[in-house]
C-alpha positions in Angstrom: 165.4 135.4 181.9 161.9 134.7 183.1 160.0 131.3 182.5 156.8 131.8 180.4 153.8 129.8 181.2 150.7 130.1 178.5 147.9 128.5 179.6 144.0 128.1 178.3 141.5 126.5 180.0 143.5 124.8 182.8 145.3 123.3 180.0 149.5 124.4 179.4 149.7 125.3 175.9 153.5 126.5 176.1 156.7 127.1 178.1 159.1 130.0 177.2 162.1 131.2 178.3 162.0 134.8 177.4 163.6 138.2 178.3 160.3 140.4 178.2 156.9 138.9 179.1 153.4 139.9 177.6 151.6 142.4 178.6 147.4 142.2 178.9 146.1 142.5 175.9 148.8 141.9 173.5 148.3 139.6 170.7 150.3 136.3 170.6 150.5 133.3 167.9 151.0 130.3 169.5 150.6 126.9 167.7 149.6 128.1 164.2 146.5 129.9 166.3 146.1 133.6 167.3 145.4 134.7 170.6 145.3 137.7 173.2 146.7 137.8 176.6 143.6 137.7 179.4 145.9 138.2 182.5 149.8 137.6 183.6 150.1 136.2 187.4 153.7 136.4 188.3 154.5 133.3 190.6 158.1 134.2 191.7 161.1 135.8 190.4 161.5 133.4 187.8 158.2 131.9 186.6 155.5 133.7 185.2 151.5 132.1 184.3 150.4 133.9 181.1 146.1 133.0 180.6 145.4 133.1 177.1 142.3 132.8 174.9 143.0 131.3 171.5 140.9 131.4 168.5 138.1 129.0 168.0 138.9 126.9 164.9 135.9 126.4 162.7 135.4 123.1 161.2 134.1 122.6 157.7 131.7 119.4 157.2 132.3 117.7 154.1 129.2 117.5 151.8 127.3 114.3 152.3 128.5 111.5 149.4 125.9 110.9 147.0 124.5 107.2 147.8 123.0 107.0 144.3 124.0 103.8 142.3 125.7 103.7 139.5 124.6 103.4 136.0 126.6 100.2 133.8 
């Protein structure tokens, strides 16, 4: 069993104890998010860094409220 380390941007995203670890290129889901695999740097026998690059999540803006007054 190998530790799994994803990480994006500096940041640690996930730890995983896992049999098999990623590959390059391989598509992951971590968080609700999709990702692929940039590189895997093997640290020692045990522990694994895994740099991932996740989906940007778009944000919708809300239409602006109507400042209008209202009619009696």
């Amino acid at each position: 069993m190998i530790v799994v380390h994803y990480i994006e941007k500096n940041v640690e995203l996930l730890n995983q104890l896992l049999k098999n670890v990623p590959s390059e290129g391989d598509s992951i889901f971590i968080k609700g998010r999709k990702g692929t695999v940039l590189s895997v740097k093997p640290i020692n026998e045990k522990h694994v860094h895994v740099i991932v690059e996740l989906e940007v999540i778009k944000k919708v803006q809300f239409l602006a409220k109507d400042q209008k007054k209202k009619r009696r």
